[in-house]
C-alpha positions in Angstrom: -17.5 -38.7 -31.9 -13.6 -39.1 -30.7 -13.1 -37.8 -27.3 -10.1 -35.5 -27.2 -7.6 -35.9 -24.3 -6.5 -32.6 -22.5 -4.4 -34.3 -20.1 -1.8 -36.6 -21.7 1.5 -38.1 -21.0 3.7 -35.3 -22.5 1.5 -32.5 -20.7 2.1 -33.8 -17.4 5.9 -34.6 -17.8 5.9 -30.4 -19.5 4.2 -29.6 -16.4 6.8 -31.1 -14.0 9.6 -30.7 -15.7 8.4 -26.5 -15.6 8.3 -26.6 -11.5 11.1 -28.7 -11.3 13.0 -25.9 -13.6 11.7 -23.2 -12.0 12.4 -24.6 -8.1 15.7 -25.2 -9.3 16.2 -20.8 -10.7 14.3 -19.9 -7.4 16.5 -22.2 -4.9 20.0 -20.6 -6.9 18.7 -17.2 -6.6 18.6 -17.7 -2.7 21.7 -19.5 -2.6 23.9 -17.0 -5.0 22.3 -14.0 -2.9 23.3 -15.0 0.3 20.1 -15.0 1.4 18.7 -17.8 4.0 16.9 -20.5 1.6 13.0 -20.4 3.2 12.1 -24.0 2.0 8.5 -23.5 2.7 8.2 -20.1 0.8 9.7 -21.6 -2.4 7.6 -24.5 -2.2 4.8 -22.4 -2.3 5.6 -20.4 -4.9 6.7 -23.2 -7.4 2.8 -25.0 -6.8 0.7 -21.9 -7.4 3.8 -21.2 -10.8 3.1 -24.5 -11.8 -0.4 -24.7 -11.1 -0.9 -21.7 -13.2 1.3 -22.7 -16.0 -1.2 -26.0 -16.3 -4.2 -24.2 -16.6 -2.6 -21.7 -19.3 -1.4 -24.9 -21.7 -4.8 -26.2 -20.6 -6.4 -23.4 -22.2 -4.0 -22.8 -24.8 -4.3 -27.1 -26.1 -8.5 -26.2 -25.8 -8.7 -23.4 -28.1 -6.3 -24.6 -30.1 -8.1 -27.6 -30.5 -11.5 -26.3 -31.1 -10.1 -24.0 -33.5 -8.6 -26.4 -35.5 -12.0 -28.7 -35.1 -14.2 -25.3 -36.5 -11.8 -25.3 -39.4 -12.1 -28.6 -40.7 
């Protein structure tokens, strides 16, 4: 039986390239609103983003998978 890889090369470099994206939109939201840029805060909220993104495509790459396994 192949063992199917959840985790590959691609799915990591989607995943960082997302929270580097989205630390890059929250970071120019601060800047263009004059508001004080809270390094910590933004931090924060870019892990859990990403964090939460991964285990979405996770999911989404498992179903998909086993789906396409049940119909073959």
């Amino acid at each position: 039986m192949e063992k199917s890889k959840l985790i590959n090369r691609r799915s990591v470099l989607q995943l960082v390239s997302f929270g580097f994206a989205v630390f890059l939109i929250r970071v120019g939201m601060d800047y263009f609103s004059n508001q004080p840029i809270e390094g910590v805060k933004i931090a924060t909220e870019v892990v859990l983003t990403t964090i939460i993104y991964g285990l979405l495509t996770l999911l989404f790459d498992y179903f998909s998978r086993k789906k396409m396994k049940k119909g073959n």
